[in-house]
N, C-alpha and C positions, 0 to 999 in steps of 0.2 A: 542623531535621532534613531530609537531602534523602533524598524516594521515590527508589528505584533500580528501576522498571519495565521489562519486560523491550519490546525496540523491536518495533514491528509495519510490517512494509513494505505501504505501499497500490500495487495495482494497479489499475488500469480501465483502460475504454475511454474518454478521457477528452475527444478532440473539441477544441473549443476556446473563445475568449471568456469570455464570463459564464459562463456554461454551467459552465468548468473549472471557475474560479474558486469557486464556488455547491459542484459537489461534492468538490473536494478540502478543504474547511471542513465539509463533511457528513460526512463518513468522517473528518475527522481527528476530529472532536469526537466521534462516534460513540466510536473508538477510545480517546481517551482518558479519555471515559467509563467505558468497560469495565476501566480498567486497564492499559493500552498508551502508552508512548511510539509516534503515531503520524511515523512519517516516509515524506514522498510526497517523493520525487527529482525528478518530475516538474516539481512546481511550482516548486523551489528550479533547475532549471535550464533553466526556458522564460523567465528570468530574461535570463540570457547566453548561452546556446545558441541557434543561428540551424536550425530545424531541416532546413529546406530546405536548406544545405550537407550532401551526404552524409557527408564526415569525421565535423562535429559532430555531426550523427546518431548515428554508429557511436560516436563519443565518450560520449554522451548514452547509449547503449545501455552499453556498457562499466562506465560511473559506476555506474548501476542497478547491474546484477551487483554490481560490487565491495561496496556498499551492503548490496543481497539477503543478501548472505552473512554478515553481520555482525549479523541479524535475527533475533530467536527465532522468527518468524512470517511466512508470507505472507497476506496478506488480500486475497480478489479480492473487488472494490466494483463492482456494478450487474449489468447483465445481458445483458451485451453481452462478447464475447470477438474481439480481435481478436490481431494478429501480436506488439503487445508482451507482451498480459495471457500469451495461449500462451507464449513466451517466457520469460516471470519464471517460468510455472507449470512450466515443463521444468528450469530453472535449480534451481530450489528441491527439485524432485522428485532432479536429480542431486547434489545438495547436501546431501541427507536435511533439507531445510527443510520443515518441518511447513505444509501450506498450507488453508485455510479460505476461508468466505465473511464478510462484513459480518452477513450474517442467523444464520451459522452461531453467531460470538460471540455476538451480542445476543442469541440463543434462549438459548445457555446459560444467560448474566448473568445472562437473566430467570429462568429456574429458578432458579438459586442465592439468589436476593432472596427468591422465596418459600419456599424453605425454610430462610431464616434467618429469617423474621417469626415 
């Protein structure tokens, strides 16, 4: 039988190296956890995107959006806001994409666990 969960797009501040690497596996597991196809864009295009060319940039920003919109959810992950997270968080606001925190889900989840025990 295949789950049909509804997709959660990740946001952060996300920096680089290890560092990414470490939290885009933290919020995705986090997410799918909860319930959520997680899908981070981010990761799947630091792959082949150079992002230091500004096209591919604006290309890499473009992706996102078209992605975004196709999400039942935004999910902004850490605590740090920079020009992309702003960004997704505007896109989704004009979008009528419902948008949350990483802590916002997991509080719920956890309420709902205890009051199924």
């Amino acid at each position: 039988m295949i789950m049909i969960l509804p997709l959660a797009y990740i946001t952060a501040a996300w920096g680089s190296g290890m560092d990414f690497d470490e939290k885009c596996d933290t919020y995705s597991r986090a997410l799918l956890e909860a319930g959520y196809y997680p899908i981070c864009p981010k990761a799947h295009q630091s792959i082949f995107l150079h992002e230091d060319n500004p096209r591919e940039h604006q290309l890499g920003l473009d992706m996102g959006q078209h992605i975004l919109g196709r999400c039942r959810i935004l999910v902004v992950c850490g605590n740090t806001y920079d020009e992309y997270v702003k960004s997704d968080i505007a896109y989704a606001e004009s979008h009528r994409i419902p948008t949350t925190t990483l802590e916002g889900i997991m509080s719920v989840k956890g309420k709902g666990r205890k009051r199924g025990k």
